[in-house]
Residue, then its C-alpha position, 0 to 999 in steps of 0.5 A: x226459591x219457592x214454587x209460587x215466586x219461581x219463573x222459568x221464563x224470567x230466569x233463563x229468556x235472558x240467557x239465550x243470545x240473540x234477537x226475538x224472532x216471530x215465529x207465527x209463519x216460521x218454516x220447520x227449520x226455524x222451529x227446529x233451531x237448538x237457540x233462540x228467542x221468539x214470539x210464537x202461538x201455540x202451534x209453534x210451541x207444541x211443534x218445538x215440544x214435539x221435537x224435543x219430545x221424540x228425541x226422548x223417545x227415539x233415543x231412551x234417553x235416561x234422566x229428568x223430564x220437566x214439563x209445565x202445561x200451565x193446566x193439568x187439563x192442557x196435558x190430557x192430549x198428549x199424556x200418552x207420549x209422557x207415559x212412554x217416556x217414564x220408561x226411560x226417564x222421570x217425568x214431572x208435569x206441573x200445572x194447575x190441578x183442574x182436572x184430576x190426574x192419574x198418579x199411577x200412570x208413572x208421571x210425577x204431577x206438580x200441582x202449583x198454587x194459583x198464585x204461581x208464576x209458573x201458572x202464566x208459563x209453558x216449558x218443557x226441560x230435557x236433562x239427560x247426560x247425553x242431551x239437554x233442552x229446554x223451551x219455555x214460553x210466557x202466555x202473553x194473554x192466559x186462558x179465556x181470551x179467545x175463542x180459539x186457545x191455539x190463538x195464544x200469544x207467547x214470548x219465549x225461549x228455545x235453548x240447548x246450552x248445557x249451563x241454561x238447561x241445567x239452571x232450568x233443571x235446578x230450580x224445578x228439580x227441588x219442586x218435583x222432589x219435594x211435592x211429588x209425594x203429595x199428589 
């Protein structure tokens, strides 16, 4: 599938069982959950994100870090915490190239076209042999519509199945071999 008709969220909502949950006023614990569909804003995802992300590092887990800011600008906050990762594990950040990137900084930048449908999503995936989990979340109403970007409305998906994760892995891992010698 090319990189420009590839979405995430199309591909792997539907495999994630249950209802849609609204996670605006969710305690941790919900947001904590290894499975689930949700309605969220960006606090709620960057929570998610978060927690995932310290597992990378508490534990030096080895093997592929999929992350996707729809905007290579929307990582600048948190790039510190990627960098670290690239001890132990590859990473690869797929965005709109807005703002230019530091391609010696040891994370692989995925540039997307801006016809992408990637560019409407956020996801972070987690491959690793001894841990896997993904999240990815549609951007119901994209930049600019409100004077506050953290007020974003999502839909999305939070799974640790090892089939769901490794289909998610399979469709970015081509891209990020691919073009990340282009960056």
């Amino acid at each position: 599938m090319t990189i420009k008709n590839l979405s995430l969220f199309n591909e792997c909502f539907g495999s994630v069982k249950g209802e849609t949950k609204k996670l605006e006023n969710a305690h941790l614990t919900q947001l904590q959950s290894s499975s689930l569909n949700f309605e969220s804003k960006v606090p709620q995802l960057e929570y998610m994100c978060l927690m995932m992300e310290n597992i990378v590092l508490m534990k030096k887990l080895k093997g592929n870090v999929y992350a996707g800011f729809q905007k290579f600008s929307r990582a600048k906050n948190v790039l510190d915490r990627f960098q670290a990762m690239t001890q132990y594990s590859n990473v690869y950040i797929f965005g709109e190239e807005d703002v230019p990137m530091d391609s010696s900084d040891g994370i692989h930048y995925i540039p997307l076209p801006s016809n992408s449908k990637l560019i409407r999503e956020w996801f972070l995936v987690i491959d690793a042999p001894n841990f896997k989990s993904m999240m990815v979340a549609y951007d119901l109403d994209g930049f600019g519509v409100y004077k506050i970007e953290e007020s974003r409305n999502f839909k999305g998906a939070k799974s640790s199945n090892p089939k769901v994760v490794e289909h998610a892995a399979s469709l970015l891992a081509p891209h990020a071999r691919s073009l990340q010698g282009n960056v």
